[in-house]
C-alpha positions as CSV (number, residue, x, y, z in Angstrom):
1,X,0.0,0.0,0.0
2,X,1.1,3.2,-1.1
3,X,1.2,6.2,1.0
4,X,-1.9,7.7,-0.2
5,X,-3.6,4.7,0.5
6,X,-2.3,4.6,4.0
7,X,-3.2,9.1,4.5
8,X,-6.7,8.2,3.1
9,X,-7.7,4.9,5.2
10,X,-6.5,7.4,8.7
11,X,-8.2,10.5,6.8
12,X,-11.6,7.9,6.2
13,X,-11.2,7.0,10.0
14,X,-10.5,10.2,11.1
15,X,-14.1,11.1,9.4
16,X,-15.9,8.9,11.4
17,X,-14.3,9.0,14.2
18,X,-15.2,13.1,13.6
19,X,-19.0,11.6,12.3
20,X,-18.7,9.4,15.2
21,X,-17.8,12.1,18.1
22,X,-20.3,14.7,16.4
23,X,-23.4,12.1,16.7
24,X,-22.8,11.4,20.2
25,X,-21.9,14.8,20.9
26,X,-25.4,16.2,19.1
27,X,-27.4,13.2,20.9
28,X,-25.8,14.4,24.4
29,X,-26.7,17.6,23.6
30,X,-29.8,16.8,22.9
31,X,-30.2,14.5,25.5
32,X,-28.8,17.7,27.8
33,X,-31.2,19.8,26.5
34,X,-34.3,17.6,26.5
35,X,-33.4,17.5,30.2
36,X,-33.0,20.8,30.9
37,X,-36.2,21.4,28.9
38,X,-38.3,19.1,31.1
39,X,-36.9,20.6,34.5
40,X,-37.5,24.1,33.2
41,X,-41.0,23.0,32.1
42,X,-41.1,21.4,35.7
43,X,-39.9,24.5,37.5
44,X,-42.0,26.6,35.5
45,X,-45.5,24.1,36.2
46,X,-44.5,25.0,39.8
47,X,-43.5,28.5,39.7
48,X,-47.3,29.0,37.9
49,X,-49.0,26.5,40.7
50,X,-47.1,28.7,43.3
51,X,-47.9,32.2,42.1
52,X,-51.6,30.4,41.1
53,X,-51.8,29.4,45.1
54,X,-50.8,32.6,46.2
55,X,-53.4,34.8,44.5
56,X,-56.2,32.7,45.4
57,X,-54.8,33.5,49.0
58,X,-54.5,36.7,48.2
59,X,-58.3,37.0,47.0
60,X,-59.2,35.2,49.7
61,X,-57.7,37.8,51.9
62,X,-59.5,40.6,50.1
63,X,-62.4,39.1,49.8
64,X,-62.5,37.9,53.7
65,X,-61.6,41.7,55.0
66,X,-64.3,43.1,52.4
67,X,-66.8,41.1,53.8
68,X,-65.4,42.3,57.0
69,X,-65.5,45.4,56.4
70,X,-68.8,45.7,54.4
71,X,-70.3,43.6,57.6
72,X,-68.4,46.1,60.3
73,X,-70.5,49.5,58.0
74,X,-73.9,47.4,58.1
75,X,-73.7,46.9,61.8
76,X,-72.3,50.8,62.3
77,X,-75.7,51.8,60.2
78,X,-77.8,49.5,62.1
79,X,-76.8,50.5,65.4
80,X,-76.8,54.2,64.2
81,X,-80.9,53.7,62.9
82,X,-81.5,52.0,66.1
83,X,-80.0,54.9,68.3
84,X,-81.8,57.3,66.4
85,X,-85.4,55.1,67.0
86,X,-84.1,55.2,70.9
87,X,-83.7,58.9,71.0
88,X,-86.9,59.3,69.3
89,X,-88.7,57.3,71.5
90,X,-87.2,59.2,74.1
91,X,-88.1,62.6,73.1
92,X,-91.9,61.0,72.3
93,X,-92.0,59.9,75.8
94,X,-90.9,63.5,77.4
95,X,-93.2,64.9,75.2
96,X,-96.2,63.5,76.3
97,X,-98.8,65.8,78.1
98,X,-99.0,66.9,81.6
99,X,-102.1,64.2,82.5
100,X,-99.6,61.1,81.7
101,X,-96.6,62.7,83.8
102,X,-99.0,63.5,86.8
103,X,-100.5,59.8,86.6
104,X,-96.7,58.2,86.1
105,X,-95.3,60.2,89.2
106,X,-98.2,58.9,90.9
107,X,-97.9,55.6,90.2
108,X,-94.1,55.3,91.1
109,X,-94.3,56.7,94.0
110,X,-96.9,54.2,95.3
111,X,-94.0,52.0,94.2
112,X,-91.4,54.0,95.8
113,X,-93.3,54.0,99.2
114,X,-93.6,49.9,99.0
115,X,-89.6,50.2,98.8
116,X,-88.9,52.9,101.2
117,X,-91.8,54.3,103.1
118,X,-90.6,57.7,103.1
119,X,-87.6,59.9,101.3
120,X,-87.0,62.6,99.2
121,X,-87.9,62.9,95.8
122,X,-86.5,64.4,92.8
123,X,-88.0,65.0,89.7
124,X,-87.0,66.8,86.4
125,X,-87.6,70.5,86.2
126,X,-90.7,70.4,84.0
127,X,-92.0,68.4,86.5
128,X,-91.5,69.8,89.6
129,X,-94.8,71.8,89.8
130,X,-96.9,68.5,89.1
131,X,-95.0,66.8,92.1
132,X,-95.7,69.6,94.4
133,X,-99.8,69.2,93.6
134,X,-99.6,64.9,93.5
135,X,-98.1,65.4,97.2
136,X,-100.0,68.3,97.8
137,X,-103.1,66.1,96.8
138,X,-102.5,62.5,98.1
139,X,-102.2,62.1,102.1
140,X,-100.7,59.1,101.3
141,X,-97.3,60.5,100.0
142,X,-97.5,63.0,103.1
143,X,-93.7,60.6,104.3
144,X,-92.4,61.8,101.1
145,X,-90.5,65.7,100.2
146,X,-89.7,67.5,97.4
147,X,-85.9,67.4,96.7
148,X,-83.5,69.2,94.2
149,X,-84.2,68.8,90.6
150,X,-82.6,65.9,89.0
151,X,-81.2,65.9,85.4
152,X,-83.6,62.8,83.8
153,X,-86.3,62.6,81.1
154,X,-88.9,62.4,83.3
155,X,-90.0,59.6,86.4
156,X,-88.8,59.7,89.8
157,X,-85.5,59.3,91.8
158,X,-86.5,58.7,95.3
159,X,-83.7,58.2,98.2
160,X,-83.9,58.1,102.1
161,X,-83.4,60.9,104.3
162,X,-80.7,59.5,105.3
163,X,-79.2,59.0,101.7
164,X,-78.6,55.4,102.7
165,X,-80.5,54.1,99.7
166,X,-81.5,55.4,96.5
167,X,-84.6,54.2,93.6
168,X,-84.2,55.3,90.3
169,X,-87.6,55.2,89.0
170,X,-86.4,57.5,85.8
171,X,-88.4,57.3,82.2
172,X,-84.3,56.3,81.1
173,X,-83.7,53.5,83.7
174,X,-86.8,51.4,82.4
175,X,-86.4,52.6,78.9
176,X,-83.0,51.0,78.9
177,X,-84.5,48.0,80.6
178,X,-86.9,47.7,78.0
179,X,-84.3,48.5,75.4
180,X,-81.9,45.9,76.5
181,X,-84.7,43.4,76.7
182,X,-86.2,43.9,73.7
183,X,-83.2,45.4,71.5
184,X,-82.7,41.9,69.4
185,X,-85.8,41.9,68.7
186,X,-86.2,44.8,67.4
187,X,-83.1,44.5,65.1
188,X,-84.5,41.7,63.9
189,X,-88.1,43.5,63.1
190,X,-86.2,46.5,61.4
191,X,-83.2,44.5,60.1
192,X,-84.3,40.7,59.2
């Protein structure tokens, strides 16, 4: 064999040695690649279910302190309205004529002298005068005086002479007892 037989048979296996090197080299590449592929397809799947996760959270969140807060302005406004219908019925109540102050004195203080016997009494000062007469008029309050004026809607406050005990017999005291009784039922009348 001649020289040029012997450079081509080393070029020809130098060829695909190169063909050879360059198949495996393109099928570890793409081998490489297909891997990388998947794992970045993989971290990417998971990166999306992640930031997927967290905005549902995050609407969650939102939603949870809007309902919160939308709940928090609907009770605000409801206890507002029912204030307002307490102070009505307040100022209804004061308003009411002479006749139904004189009988309500009256009729408290037959309560007052079941719990006491005798005291002062103290009155608002629109209703001073009609105290004076319903003692003036009924021997059996004679036990009972008139006392300083007290600041209440209307009703009584009667305490001993001595001081030692005091009945508050105000138009406030049983409209709060009334109130507190009767306040969930109310909201639920006005409010469902």
């Amino acid at each position: 064999m001649g020289l040029e037989a012997v450079l081509e048979e080393i070029r020809e296996r130098g060829r695909k040695e190169v063909e050879r090197i360059r198949r495996e080299s393109q099928e570890e590449t793409t081998r490489v690649l297909s891997a990388a592929q998947e794992r970045a397809a993989k971290i990417k799947q998971a990166a999306n279910e992640e930031v997927e996760r967290q905005a549902a959270y995050v609407m969650n969140q939102e939603a949870s302190a809007a309902n919160l807060q939308v709940k928090r302005e609907l009770l605000n406004t409801q206890k507002e309205l029912l204030d307002q219908v307490y102070l009505r019925a307040k100022e209804l109540i004061a308003g009411l004529p002479e006749s139904f102050h004189r009988e309500a004195i009256t009729n408290l203080l037959k309560e007052a002298k079941t719990q006491i016997g005798e005291g002062v009494v103290h009155v608002n000062p629109r209703d001073r005068k009609v105290l004076e007469q319903v003692l003036a008029q009924n021997p059996e309050f004679k036990s009972f005086s008139v006392g300083s004026d007290a600041d209440i809607d209307g009703g009584v406050i009667v305490e001993r002479k001595d001081g030692s005990l005091q009945l508050d017999y105000s138009y406030h005291t049983f409209l709060d007892m009334v109130w507190e009784s009767g306040l969930k039922d109310a909201s639920d009348l006005l409010f469902g």
